[in-house]
C-alpha positions, 0 to 999 in steps of 0.5 A: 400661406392660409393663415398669413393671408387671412392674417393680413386680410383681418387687420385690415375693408375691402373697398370697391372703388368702381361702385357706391355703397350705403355707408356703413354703420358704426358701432362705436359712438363714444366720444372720449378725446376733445382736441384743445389745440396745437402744441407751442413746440418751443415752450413745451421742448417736444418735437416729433422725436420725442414722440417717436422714441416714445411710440417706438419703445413702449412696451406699457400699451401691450402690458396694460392687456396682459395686467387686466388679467388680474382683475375681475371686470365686466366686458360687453362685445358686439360684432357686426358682418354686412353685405356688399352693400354694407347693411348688416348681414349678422349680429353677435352680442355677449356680455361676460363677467370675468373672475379673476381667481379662476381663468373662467368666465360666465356669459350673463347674456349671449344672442345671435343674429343673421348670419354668424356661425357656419352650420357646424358651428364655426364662425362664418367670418376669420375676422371673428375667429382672430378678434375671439383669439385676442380677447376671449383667450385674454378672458379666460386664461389667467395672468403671468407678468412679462411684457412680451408677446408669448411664443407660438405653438404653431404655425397658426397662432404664430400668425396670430402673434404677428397680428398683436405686434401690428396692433401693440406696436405699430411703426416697427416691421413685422417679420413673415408678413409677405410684400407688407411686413416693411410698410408698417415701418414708418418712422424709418429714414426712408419712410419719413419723407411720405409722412407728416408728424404733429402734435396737439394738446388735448383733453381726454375723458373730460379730465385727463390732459393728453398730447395726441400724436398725429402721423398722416401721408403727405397730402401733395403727395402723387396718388402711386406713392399714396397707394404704396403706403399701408398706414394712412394715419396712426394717432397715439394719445399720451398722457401729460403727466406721466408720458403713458400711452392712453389710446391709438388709433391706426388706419390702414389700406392697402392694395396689390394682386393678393389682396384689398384691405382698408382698416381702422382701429381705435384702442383706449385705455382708462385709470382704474385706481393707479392701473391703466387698464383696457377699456375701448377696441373698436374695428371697422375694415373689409377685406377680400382675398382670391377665391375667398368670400369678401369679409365685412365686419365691425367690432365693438368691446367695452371693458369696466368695473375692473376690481381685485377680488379678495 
């Protein structure tokens, strides 16, 4: 039961309704995608379904994480944690080169600050623990094809694996997740009559044209209803040429007697040669869970100068 609580508790801030805090800081100041304008649905021949079975079927998100394996690149993680009143409490940055013959990586700079690690040298934050479980296991192990999510060898990483289907495929339900795993269904019969779907054209990384598919709550709908939905948006970025998923952002909030929980994450991916390859993961949530420390933190990674070694 601790490792599903603190499962739904990481993906997504804990939010104090009943008390005004400094706005926190974000470490994510990129700007990738500019919007051009909304997409004539009749000269295009799209509709939402169109983006929806896309969504629903893509197994190329997930894929380009597993592929980055083969490649040697350069990778830049910086965590943030705060206090109650959001100024940053703990400071974590590693820069890390990794070889792509041998499931090993080197730190070419690595610092600490504040509060990080518990005095045994374990992170103070779970949050943390599950972003070192996502990105540092992908770093260090070496690649096999396949495009699924890989089985469980215990019951804690099988919570872990849960996390990846909410990241890499939102809108499905997740089985084993308690009183959420039917929320993040949203392209369901029943669902569809919370949300909004639209569509824009647009350009990203000043190049590539993309359609960004947008999916929000209904804005006349009545604050109960609006609370009982987890996804408040979920945008995904699709390029026009090949109809490939570039990028998505997904902000959840949720709260019952459990828990709080209210998160946004933004996933990009860049071309590098004819790989479409990771290249952004930024997170921003708080969450808070009985008898367990409220945990505040922000994530930034930044991955490049992906290259086959001979």
């Amino acid at each position: 039961m601790r490792g599903i609580t603190f499962l739904i508790a990481f993906l997504l801030v804990c939010f104090d309704g009943f008390s005004q805090v400094v706005p926190r800081f974000n470490p994510d100041t990129i700007q990738t995608i500019q919007l051009d304008s909304a997409v004539n649905i009749t000269a295009e021949r799209l509709s939402a379904e169109t983006f929806i079975r896309a969504v629903t079927t893509d197994t190329s998100f997930y894929q380009s994480f597993r592929n980055m394996k083969k490649y040697a690149f350069t990778a830049e993680n910086s965590i943030f944690t705060y206090d109650k009143k959001n100024k940053v409490k703990g400071k974590l940055y590693r820069k890390i080169r990794r070889n792509s013959k041998a499931p090993w990586i080197t730190y070419l700079s690595k610092q600490d600050t504040g509060h990080v690690f518990k005095k045994n040298g374990k992170y103070e934050l779970y949050t943390v623990e599950m972003f070192d479980y996502i990105f540092m296991n992908a770093y260090q192990s070496a690649y096999t094809s396949g495009s699924g999510i890989g089985k469980a060898e215990n019951a804690n990483a099988g919570y872990k694996e849960k996390l990846k289907t909410l990241i890499f495929s939102p809108g499905r339900p997740v089985k084993g997740l308690p009183f959420i795993g039917d929320k993040t269904a949203i392209f369901t019969a029943n669902m569809r009559q919370y949300y909004d779907y639209n569509f824009y054209s647009a350009t990203y990384l000043d190049s590539i044209p993309v359609y960004r598919f947008k999916v929000t709550i209904k804005p006349d709908l009545n604050k109960g209803t609006k609370d009982g939905l987890m996804i408040k948006e979920l945008t995904t970025i699709f390029d026009k040429r090949s109809f490939e998923i570039l990028g998505r952002y997904v902000d959840m909030k949720y709260s019952n007697m459990l828990f709080d929980f209210n998160v946004q994450m933004n996933i990009e991916m860049q071309y590098f040669g004819e790989e479409k390859l990771p290249a952004k993961v930024s997170y921003q949530g708080n969450w808070n869970v009985p008898l367990k420390k409220p945990e505040r933190a922000s994530v930034l990674v930044l991955q490049k100068d992906y290259r086959l070694e001979k």
